[in-house]
C-alpha positions in Angstrom: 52.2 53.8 -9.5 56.0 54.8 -9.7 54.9 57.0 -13.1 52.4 58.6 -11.0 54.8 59.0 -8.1 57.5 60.5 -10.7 55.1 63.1 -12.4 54.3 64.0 -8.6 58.2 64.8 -7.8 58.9 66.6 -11.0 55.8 69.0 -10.3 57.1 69.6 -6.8 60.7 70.2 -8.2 59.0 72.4 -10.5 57.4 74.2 -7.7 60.4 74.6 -5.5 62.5 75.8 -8.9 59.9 78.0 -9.4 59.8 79.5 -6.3 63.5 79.8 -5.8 63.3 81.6 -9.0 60.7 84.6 -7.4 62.4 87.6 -7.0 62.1 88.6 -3.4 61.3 92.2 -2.5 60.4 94.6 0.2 57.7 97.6 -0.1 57.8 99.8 2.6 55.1 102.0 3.9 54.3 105.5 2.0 55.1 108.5 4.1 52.2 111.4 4.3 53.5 114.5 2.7 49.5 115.8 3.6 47.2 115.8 5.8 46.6 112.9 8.6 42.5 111.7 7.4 44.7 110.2 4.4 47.2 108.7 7.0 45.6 105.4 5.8 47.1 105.5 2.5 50.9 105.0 4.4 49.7 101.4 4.5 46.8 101.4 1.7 49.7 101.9 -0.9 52.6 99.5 0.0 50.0 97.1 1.0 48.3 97.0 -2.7 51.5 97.5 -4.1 52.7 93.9 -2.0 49.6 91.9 -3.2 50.0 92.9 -6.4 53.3 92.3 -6.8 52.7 88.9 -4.8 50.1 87.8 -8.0 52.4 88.7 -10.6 53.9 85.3 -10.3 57.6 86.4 -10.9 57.9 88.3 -7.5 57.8 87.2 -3.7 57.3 90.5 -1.3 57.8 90.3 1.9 54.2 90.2 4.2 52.9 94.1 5.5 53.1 92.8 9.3 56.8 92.1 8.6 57.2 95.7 7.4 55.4 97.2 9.9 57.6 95.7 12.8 60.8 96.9 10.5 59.7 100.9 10.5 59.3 101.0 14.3 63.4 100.9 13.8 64.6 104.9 14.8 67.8 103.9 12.7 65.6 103.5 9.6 66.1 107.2 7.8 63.6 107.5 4.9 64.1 110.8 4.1 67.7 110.0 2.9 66.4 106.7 0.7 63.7 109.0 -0.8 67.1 110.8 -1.7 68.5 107.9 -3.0 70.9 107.4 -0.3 69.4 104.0 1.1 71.3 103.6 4.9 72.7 100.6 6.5 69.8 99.8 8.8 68.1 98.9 6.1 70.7 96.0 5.1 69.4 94.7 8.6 66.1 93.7 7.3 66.7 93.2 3.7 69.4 90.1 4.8 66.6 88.9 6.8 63.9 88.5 4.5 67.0 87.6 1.8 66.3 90.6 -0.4 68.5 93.7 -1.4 65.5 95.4 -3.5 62.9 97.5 -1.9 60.4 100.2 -2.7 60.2 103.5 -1.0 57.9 106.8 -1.5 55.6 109.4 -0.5 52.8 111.3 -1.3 50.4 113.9 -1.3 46.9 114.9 -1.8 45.7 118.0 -3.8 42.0 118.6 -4.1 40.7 115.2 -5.2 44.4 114.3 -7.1 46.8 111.7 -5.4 50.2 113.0 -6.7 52.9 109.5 -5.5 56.3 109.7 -5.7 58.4 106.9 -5.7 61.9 105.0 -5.8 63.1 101.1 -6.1 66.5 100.7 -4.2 69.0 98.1 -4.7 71.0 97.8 -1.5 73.8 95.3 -3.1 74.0 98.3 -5.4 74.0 101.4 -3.1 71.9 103.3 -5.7 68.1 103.8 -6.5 66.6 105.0 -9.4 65.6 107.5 -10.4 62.0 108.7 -8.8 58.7 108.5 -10.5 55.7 110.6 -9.7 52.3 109.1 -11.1 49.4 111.3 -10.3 45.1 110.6 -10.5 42.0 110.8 -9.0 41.3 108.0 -6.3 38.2 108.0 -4.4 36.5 106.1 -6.2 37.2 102.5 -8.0 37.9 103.4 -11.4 40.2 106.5 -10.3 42.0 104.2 -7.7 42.4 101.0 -10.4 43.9 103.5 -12.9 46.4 105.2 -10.8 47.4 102.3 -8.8 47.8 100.2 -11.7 49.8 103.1 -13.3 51.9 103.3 -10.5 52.5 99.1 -10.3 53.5 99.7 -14.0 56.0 102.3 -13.6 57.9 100.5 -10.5 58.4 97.6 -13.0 59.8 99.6 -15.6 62.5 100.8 -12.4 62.9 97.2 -11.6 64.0 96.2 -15.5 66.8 98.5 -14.9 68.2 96.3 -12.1 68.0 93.5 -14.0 64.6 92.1 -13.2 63.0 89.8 -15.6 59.0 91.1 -16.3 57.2 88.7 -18.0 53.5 90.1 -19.7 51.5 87.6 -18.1 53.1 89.0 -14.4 52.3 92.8 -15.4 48.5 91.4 -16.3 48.2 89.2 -13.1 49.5 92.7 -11.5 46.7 94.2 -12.8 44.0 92.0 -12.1 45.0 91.7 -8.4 45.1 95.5 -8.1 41.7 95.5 -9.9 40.3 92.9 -7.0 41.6 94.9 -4.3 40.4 98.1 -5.6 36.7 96.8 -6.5 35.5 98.5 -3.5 37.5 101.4 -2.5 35.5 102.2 0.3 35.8 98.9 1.9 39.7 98.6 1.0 40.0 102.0 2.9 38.4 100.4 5.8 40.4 96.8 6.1 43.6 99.1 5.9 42.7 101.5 8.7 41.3 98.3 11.0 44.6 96.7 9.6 46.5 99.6 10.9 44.2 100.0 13.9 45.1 96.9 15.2 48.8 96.9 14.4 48.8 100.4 16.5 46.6 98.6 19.4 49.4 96.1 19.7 52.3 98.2 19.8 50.2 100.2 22.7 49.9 96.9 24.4 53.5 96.1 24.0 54.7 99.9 25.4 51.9 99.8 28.0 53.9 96.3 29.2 57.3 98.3 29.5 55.6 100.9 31.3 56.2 103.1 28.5 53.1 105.2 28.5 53.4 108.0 26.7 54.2 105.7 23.5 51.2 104.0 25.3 49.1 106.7 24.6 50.6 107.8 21.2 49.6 104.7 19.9 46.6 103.7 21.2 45.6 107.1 20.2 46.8 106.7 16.6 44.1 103.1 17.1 41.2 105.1 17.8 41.4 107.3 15.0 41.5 104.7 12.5 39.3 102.2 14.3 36.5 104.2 12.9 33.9 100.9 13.9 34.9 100.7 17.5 35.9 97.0 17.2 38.8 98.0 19.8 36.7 99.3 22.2 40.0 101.6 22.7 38.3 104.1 25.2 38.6 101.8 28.2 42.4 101.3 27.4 42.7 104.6 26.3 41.7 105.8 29.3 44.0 104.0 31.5 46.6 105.0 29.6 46.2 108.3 30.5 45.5 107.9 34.0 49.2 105.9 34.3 51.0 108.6 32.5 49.5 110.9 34.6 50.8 109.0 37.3 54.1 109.4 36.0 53.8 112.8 35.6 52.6 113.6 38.8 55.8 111.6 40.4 57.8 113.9 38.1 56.3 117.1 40.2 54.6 117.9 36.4 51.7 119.0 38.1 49.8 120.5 35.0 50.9 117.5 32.4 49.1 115.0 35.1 46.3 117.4 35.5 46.0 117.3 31.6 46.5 113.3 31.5 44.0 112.9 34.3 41.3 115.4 32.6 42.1 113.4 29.2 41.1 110.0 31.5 38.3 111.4 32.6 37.0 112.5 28.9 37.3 109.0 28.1 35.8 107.2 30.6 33.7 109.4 33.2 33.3 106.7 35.2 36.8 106.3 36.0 36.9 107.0 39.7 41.0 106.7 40.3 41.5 109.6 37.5 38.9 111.6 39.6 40.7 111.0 42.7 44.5 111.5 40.9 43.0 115.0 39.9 42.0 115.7 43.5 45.3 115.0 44.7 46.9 117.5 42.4 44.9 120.0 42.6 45.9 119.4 46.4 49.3 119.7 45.8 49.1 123.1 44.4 46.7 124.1 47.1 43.7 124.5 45.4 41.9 123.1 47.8 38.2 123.9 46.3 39.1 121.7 43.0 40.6 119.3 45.4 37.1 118.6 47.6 35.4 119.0 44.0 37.3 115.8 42.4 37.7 113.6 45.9 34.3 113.6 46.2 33.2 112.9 42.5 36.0 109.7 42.8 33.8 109.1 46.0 30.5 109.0 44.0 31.9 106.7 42.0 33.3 104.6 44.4 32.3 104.6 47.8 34.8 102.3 48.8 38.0 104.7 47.5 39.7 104.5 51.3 42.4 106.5 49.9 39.8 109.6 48.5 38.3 109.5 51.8 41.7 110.3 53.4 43.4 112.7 51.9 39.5 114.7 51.1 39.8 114.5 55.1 43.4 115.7 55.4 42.1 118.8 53.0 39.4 119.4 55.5 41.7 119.5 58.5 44.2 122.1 56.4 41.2 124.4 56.2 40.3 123.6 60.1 37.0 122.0 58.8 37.9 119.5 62.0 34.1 118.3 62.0 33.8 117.4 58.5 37.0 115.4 58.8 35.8 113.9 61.8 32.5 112.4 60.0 34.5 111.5 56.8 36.9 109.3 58.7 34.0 107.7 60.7 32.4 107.1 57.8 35.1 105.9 55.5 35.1 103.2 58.8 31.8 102.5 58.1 32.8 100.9 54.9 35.8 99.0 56.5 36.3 99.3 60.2 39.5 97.4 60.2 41.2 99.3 58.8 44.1 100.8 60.9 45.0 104.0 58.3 41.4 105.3 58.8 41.6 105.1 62.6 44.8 106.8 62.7 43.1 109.9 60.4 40.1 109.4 62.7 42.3 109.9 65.9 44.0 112.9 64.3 41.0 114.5 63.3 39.6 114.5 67.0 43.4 115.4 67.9 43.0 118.4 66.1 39.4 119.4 67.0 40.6 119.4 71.2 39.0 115.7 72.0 42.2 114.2 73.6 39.5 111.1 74.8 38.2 110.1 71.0 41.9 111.2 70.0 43.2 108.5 71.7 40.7 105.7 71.5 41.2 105.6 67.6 44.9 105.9 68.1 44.9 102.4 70.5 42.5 101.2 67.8 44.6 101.7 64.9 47.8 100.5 67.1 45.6 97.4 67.8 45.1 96.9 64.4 48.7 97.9 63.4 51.3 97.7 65.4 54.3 99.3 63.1 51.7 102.6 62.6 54.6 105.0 63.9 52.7 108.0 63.7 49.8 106.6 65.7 52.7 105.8 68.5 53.9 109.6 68.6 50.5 110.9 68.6 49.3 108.5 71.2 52.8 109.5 73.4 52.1 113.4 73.3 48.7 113.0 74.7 50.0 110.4 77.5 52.7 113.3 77.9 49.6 116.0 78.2 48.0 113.8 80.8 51.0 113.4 82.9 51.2 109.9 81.8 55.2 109.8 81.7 56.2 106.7 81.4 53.4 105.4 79.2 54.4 108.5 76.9 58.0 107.2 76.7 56.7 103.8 75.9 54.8 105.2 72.9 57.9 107.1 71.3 60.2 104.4 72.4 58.1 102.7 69.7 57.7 105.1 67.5 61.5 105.5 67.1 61.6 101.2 67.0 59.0 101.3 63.4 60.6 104.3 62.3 64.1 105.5 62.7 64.1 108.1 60.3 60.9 110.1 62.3 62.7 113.3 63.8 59.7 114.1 65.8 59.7 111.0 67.3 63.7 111.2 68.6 62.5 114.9 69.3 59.8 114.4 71.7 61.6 111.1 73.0 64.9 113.4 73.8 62.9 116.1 75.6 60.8 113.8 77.7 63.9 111.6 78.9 65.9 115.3 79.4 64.0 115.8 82.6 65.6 112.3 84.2 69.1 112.7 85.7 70.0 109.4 84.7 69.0 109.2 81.3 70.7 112.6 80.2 73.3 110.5 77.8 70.4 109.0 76.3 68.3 111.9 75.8 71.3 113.7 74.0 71.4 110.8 71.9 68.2 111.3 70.5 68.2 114.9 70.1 71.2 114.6 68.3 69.9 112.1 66.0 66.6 114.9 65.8 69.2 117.2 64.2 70.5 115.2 61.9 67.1 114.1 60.2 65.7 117.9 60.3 68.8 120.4 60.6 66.6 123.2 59.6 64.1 123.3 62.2 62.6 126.0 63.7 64.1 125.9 67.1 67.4 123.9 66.0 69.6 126.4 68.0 67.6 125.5 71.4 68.3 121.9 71.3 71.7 122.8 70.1 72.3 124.0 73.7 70.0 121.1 74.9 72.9 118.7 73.6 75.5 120.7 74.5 74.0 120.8 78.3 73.4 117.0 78.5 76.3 117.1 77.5 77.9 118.2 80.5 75.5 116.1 82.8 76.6 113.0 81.4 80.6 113.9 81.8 79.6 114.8 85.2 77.8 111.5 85.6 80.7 109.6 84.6 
C-alpha cells in the first residue's frame, strides 16, 4: 500500500511540476479591419488560437471570458500594441493572470481571402515582434484548418524568439485541436456568435443596472445581431432599452432623440403601450397635438388602464377647447378606477373649463375627499367659492392650497387679493402678494400688485 501511495505522490508531483512548467499566455481578441457580418471572427480567432494553444501541452492561455472582461478597459490602446508599443494597462492584466506574453492582431476580408495580421508581445520586455501576416480561404473546413493552422504555426515561431521552448508533439497537439474545432466551420461560426451574443447580453444587463442605457442599447443591440437563433429573445429587452433611453432623453429636452428611441421601442415590440404613450407626450411637447391624440390613444388600445394616457390625451383636448371630449375621457378613465383623486381633479377641470361651475366643483370635493394635499384641486375649488360669493369658504380653500404647496404663486395670488378687501387683514394680504412676486416676477400684471403691496402697505402703518 505505501508503494502504491508513493507512485500516487510522484504522479501528482509530476503533475504540479508539469503544470508550473506551462507557459502562461494571453490572446486577445482580433480587431475588424472589414466589414461587421465578419465581426465574429474578433472572437472566432483568439478563441481557436486559446484552445489550441491550451492542447499543445506546453502552454496555459488564459480562458476567452477572462479576456473579454479585460477589453471592456478604455485604457487598453490596441492600435499602439499592433504598433509594437504594448501600454501599461496592459501590465494590469498580464500580472493578474501571471503572464507578460500576449498575442494581439487584426484582420481583414477580401473577396473570399482572410488576410491576419499579427504580433506576440512580451511586456517584461517592452517589445513585440515583428508582425506576421498569413492569408487563405476560410469558409469552408479545409480553407479554415489550413489557414488557422498556418497562423498557430507562425505565432510559435514568434514565441521561440522570446525564449519559449516548442516541443513537436505541442505544434501537432496544436494542430489536431485546431482541426477539431474547425471540423464544422459553420457550426464553430455559430458557438462563437452565441458565445459573443451572450457575453454582449450580459454587459447590457450590467449597464442597464447602472442606468447606463445607451451602452444598454449598444450592447444589447450588438446581442441581436449575432444571436442569429433568437435564444435571447432580445426584442423584449431590446425594447425597453429604448423606451428608458428615451426617457432620458426626453428629461434632457432631446425631443427628437426620445422620439427616435421611442419609435425604435415601438419597432421592437408593438405592443409596448408606455413607448406609445412616451411618443404622445412628445409629440405634445412640441405641440403637435394631432400625433399626440394619435399615440395616447394607441397606448390606450393597448392598455385601457394607462391613467396617465387618459390624462394628458384629456389635457390635449382641453388645449384645443375640445372641453366635451375631455369631459368623457376623464369620466371614463373613472370608469376604470373611480378612486382615484388625479382623475377627479382633471374631471373637475374639464367641466371648469366648459362653464359647469356645479360638476366643476363636485369632482373637485371628490378628489379633495380622496386627497387632501391635491393643491390645485384647493385653488380651483376657492375661485369658484369666490364666483359664488362664498368668501370665506374661498379663503378656506387657498388657505390650503398655500398649506400643501408653498411654492404655488397663484395660490398666494388669489389668497392676497381676496384678504385685500378686509381692513384688518391688509398686513396679511401684502404678505402673500409679496410672496406671489417672488415665485413669478414676470407676470403679466406684476406692476398692478406692485402698487397693491405698496398700498397695503400704507394701511397696515396706519393700522399700527
Amino acid at each position: 500500500m505505501k508503494i502504491k501511495h508513493a507512485i500516487v505522490y510522484i504522479f501528482l508531483f509530476t503533475q504540479i511540476i508539469t503544470a508550473q512548467e506551462k507557459t502562461t499566455i494571453s490572446v486577445f481578441p482580433f480587431q475588424n479591419k472589414t466589414d461587421k457580418q465578419y465581426e465574429w471572427l474578433t472572437y472566432g480567432l483568439s478563441y481557436m488560437i486559446t484552445e489550441s494553444m491550451n492542447n499543445s501541452g506546453i502552454f496555459n492561455a488564459v480562458p476567452q471570458d477572462q479576456i473579454y472582461k479585460a477589453v471592456s478597459d478604455p485604457g487598453i490602446n490596441f492600435e499602439s500594441a499592433l504598433e509594437g508599443k504594448p501600454n501599461l494597462v496592459f501590465a494590469k492584466y498580464q500580472s493578474t493572470w501571471n503572464t507578460n506574453i500576449f498575442i494581439i492582431g487584426n484582420f481583414t476580408v477580401n473577396a473570399d481571402t482572410l488576410i491576419i495580421q499579427a504580433r506576440v508581445c512580451n511586456l517584461i520586455m517592452s517589445s513585440c515582434s515583428s508582425p506576421v501576416t498569413v492569408q487563405g480561404a476560410f469558409r469552408d473546413f479545409k480553407g479554415f484548418y489550413f489557414l488557422m493552422a498556418h497562423v498557430t504555426e507562425s505565432l510559435y515561431d514568434l514565441l521561440i524568439s522570446f525564449d519559449v521552448n516548442l516541443t513537436r508533439d505541442a505544434v501537432t497537439n496544436s494542430r489536431d485541436k485546431t482541426r477539431q474545432l474547425a471540423a464544422d466551420y459553420d457550426g464553430y461560426k455559430a458557438y462563437i456568435k452565441s458565445w459573443m451574443a451572450l457575453r454582449n447580453y450580459d454587459d447590457g444587463i450590467a449597464a442597464s443596472g447602472l442606468n447606463n442605457y445607451s451602452d444598454a442599447v449598444r450592447f444589447f443591440e450588438t446581442a441581436k445581431n449575432l444571436d442569429e437563433s433568437n435564444a435571447l429573445n432580445l426584442g423584449s429587452v431590446l425594447s425597453k432599452s429604448y423606451l428608458l433611453r428615451g426617457n432620458q432623453f426626453y428629461g434632457q429636452g432631446k425631443w427628437d432623440e426620445a422620439a427616435g428611441d421611442y419609435t425604435k421601442s415601438i419597432e421592437l415590440n408593438p405592443n409596448n403601450s408606455g413607448a406609445y404613450y412616451n411618443l404622445g407626450n412628445v409629440y405634445k411637447s412640441k405641440k403637435d397635438y394631432g400625433n399626440a391624440i394619435t399615440n395616447y390613444r394607441q397606448s390606450l388600445t393597448l392598455d385601457s388602464t394607462n391613467l396617465d394616457a387618459f390624462r394628458n390625451l384629456g389635457l390635449v383636448y382641453l388645449e384645443n377647447g375640445k372641453n366635451a371630449e375631455a369631459i368623457a375621457l376623464y369620466l371614463k378613465a373613472l370608469s376604470v378606477d373611480d378612486k382615484n383623486a388625479a382623475s377627479c381633479y382633471y374631471a373637475g377641470m374639464a367641466y371648469d373649463k366648459n362653464g359647469d361651475a356645479a360638476n366643476a366643483a363636485k369632482y373637485y370635493r371628490r378628489a379633495i375627499e380622496l386627497d387632501n394635499t391635491l393643491a390645485a384641486a384647493h385653488l380651483n375649488l376657492g375661485i369658484l367659492l369666490k364666483q359664488q360669493k362664498d368668501l370665506a369658504g374661498a379663503r378656506k380653500e387657498y388657505e390650503l392650497a398655500v398649506h400643501y404647496d408653498p411654492d404655488n404663486a397663484a395660490a398666494h395670488r388669489n389668497l392676497g387679493i381676496l384678504l385685500m378687501n378686509d381692513k384688518k387683514e391688509a398686513s396679511l394680504a401684502a404678505l402673500h402678494l409679496q410672496k406671489c412676486l417672488e415665485l413669478d416676477p414676470n407676470q403679466p400684471d406684476a406692476g398692478v400688485i406692485k402698487k397693491n403691496i405698496g398700498i397695503l402697505k400704507k394701511k397696515a402703518g396706519k393700522k399700527k
